[in-house]
N, C-alpha and C positions, 0 to 999 in steps of 0.2 A: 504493500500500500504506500508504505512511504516514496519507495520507486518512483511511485506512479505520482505521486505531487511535483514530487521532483524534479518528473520529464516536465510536469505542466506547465511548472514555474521557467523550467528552462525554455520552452515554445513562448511563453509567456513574453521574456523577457528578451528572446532571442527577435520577437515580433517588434518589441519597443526598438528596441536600438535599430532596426530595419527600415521603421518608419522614421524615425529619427536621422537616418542618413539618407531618406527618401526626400526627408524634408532642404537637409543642408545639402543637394545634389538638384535640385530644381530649378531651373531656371526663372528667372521673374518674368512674370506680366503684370502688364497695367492696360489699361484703357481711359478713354478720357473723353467727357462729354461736356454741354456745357448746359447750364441753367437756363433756359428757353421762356424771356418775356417779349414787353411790348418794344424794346430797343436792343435786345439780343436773338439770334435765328440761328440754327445751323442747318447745315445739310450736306450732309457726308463728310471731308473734313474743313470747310470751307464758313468759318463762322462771321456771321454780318454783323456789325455794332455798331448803334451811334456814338460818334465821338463822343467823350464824356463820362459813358455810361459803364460803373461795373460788369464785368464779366467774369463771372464765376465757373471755374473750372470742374470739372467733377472727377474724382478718380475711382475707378475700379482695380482690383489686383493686390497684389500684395508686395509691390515695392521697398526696399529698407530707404533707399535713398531717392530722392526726385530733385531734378536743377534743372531751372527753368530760364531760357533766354526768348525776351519779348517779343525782337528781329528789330527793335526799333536799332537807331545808333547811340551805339554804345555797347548793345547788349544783342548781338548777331550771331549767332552760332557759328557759321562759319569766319567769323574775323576771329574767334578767341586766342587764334599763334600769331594774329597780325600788329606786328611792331612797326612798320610803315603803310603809308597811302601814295597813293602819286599825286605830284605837284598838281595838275589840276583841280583837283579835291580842296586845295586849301585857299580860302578865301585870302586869311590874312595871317600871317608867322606875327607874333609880337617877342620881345627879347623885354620883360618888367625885373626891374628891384631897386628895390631903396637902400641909403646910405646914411648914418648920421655917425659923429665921431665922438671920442669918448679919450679923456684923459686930454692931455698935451693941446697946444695951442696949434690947431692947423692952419689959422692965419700967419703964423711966423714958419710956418714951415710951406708954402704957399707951392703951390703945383704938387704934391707930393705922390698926387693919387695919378695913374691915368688911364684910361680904358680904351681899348680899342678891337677893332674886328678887320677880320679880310677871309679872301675866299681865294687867295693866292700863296698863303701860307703852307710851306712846303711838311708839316709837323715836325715835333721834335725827334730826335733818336733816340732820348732815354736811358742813353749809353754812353755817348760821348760827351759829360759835363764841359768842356771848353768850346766844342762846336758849337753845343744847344747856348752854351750861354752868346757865343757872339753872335749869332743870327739872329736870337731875339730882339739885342741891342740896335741891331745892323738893318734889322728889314724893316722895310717902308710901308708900314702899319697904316691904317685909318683911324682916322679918331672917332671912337664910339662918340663920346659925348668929350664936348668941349672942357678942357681941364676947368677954365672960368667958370662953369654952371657944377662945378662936383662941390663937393660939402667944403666948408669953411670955416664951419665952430658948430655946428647943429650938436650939442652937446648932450641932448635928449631923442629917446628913441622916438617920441610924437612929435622930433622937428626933420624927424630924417627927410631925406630929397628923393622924391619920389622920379622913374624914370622908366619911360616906354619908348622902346629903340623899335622901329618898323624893319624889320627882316623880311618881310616880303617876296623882298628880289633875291632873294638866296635861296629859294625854293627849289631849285633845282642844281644847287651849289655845296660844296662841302665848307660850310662858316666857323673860322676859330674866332673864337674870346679870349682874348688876352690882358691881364689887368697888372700893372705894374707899382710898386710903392717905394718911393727912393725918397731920403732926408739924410741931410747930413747933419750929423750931432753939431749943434753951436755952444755946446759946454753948458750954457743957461736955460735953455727950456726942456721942457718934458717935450718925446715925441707922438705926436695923434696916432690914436688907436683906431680905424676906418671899419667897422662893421656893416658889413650886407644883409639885408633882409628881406624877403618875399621874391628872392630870384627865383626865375623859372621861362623857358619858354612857351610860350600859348598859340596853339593852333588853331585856327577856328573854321572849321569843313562846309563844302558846300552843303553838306546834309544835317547841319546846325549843329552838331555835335562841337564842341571843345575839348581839346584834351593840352594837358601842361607836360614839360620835359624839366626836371629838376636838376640844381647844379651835380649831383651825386651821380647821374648819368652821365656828364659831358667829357667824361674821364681825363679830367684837371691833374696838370702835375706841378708841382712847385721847382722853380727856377733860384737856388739862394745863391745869388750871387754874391756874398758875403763868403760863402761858405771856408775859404781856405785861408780867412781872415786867422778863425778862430777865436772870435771875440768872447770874453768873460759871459758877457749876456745869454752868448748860446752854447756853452760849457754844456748843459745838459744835454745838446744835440750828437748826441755818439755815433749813429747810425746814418746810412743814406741821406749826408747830409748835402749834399749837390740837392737831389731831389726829393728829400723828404718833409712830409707836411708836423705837425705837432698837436699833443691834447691837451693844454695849457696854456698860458696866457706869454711864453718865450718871446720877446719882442723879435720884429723883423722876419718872422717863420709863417706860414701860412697854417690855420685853425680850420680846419675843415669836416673835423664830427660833428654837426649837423648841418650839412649839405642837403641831405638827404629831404630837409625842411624849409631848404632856401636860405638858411643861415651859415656863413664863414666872417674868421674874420683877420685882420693880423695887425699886432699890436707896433706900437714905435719904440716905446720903453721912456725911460726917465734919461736926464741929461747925463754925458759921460758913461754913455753904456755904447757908443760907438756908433758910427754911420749902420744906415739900414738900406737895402736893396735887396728887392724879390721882387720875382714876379713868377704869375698863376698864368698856366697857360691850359685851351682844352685841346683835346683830338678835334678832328674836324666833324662841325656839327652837323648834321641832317636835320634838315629842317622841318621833312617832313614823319617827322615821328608822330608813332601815336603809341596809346596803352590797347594794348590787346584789348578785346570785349570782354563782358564782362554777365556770369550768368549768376542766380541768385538759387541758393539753395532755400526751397518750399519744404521739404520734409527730409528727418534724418531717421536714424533705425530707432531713437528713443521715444518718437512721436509717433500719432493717430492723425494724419491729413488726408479726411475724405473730399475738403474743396479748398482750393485757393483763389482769392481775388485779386484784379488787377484790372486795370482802368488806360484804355491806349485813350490820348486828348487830342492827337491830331491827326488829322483824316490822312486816308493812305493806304497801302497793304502791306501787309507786314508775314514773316514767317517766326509764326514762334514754337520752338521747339523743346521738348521736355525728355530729359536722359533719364530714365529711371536704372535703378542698380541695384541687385542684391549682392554681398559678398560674405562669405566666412572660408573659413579655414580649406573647407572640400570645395567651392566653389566660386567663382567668377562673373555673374551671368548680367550683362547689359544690352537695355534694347532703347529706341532714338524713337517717339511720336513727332510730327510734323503735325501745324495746324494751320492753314491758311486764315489771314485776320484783316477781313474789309473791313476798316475804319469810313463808315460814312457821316455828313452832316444831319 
């Protein structure tokens, strides 16, 4: 008798665990419908809306994960690897950031800052510290913005000097940014400290979308041309000091952990700490950059999402597409719904 439980429990259990790998070996479905009133319709996969009007998605299936892209701009399924557009696409390149200084009198140290750009810049080598530094010197740069109009005493960040450079024409050009900051110690003053703030490129697409290029992308390298001075002030500087930037307030050195925010900066120091000279140079810029698309996760395996809402406002057609995913340990299994989305008035 006891045998005979034995085996049962064994069939028993031998069924569980069966089902159990039946379960984590399945592949996922979903299905997807939508909420049908007086400003929504569908028919087959082709759903009507008046602009404006929620539309509620409906899901069937048993999905762990769902991510959803609109098809508007920005959020395209097929752009999601897309890091460039072509020049036509862009209405207007803009080059924005502000500037206010800090510490030191930048009226006694007058010109000290200078910005420039060209699309003739042959880049640096990153290798040969005496080449790189004399071509920088040597090439006949353009002046971003006129030395007269850069900061002067803005000695608060709500006085910085706001600046919008039109790049436009370099749309189909490879554009370097080069920013230079040269003083020479006169024993008596402190030297200006120059911070940057809200730099960034801004694209603006004929299909209205915006997208920004940050200084942390423009792959900046710093030029010290101090460097074989070996001045007291940048004693701490041990390493790649031809070309390397600093996390610290090192007068004369380039500041550049938070780029990534629009923020660098590089300080002058106090008097008697020696002449300063750098400069920040980028790789050549592509103007027409963009951020990949961008899809939005509706449901994950912790959640119960039988609908999600979502509202297209301007008329058009759009494809929006929903990845759904199951995954564990034995399994893999993804499938792609497509829904055609007339936005009507």
């Amino acid at each position: 008798m006891k045998k005979i439980k034995y085996y049962i429990f064994f069939l028993l259990g031998a069924a569980m665990i069966t089902s159990c790998d039946n379960e984590l070996t399945e592949d996922v479905n979903m299905g997807i419908g939508v909420e049908q009133n007086e400003g929504v319709s569908m028919q087959g996969d082709v759903v009507t809306v008046k602009a404006g009007t929620p539309v509620e998605f409906k899901f069937a299936g048993d999905p762990d994960n769902i991510l959803f892209y609109s098809g508007e701009p920005g959020s395209v399924y097929e752009h999601r690897e897309r890091t460039e557009v072509s020049s036509d696409q862009i209405v207007r390149a803009t080059l924005h950031f502000k500037i206010w200084t800090q510490y030191g009198i930048a009226a006694t140290y007058k010109n000290g800052l200078e910005i420039f750009i060209s699309d003739k810049f042959p880049g640096l080598s990153k290798q040969n510290f005496k080449e790189d530094s004399v071509l920088v010197e040597k090439f006949a740069w353009d002046e971003a913005v006129p030395k007269a109009n850069l900061p002067q005493g803005q000695k608060k960040i709500d006085q910085a000097l706001s600046y919008d450079i039109d790049i436009t024409d370099y749309r189909d050009k490879e554009m370097t940014l080069a920013l230079h900051y040269q003083a020479t110690d006169d024993k008596k003053n402190s030297m200006p400290r120059y911070n940057f703030i809200e730099m960034y490129i801004e694209n603006e697409r004929s299909d209205g979308f915006v997208s920004r290029y940050w200084p942390s992308q423009f792959g900046f390298t710093a030029v010290n041309m101090m460097c074989n001075h070996y001045l007291n002030s940048q004693k701490k500087m041990v390493n790649n000091r031809e070309y390397g930037t600093i996390t610290d307030g090192t007068p004369g050195l380039w500041n550049l952990t938070n780029a990534k925010n629009g923020c660098f900066f590089i300080a002058g120091g106090g008097k008697n700490t020696g002449n300063k000279n750098g400069w920040l140079v980028s790789d050549g810029l592509v103007t027409t950059h963009c951020e990949p698309d961008q899809g939005v996760i509706i449901k994950n395996i912790t959640q119960d999402v039988p609908t999600y809402t979502y509202t297209y406002n301007k008329v058009g057609e759009y494809k929006a597409t929903f990845i759904a995913t199951k995954v564990n340990y034995k399994n893999d299994s993804r499938i792609m719904k497509e829904l055609t989305i007339k936005v009507v008035e």
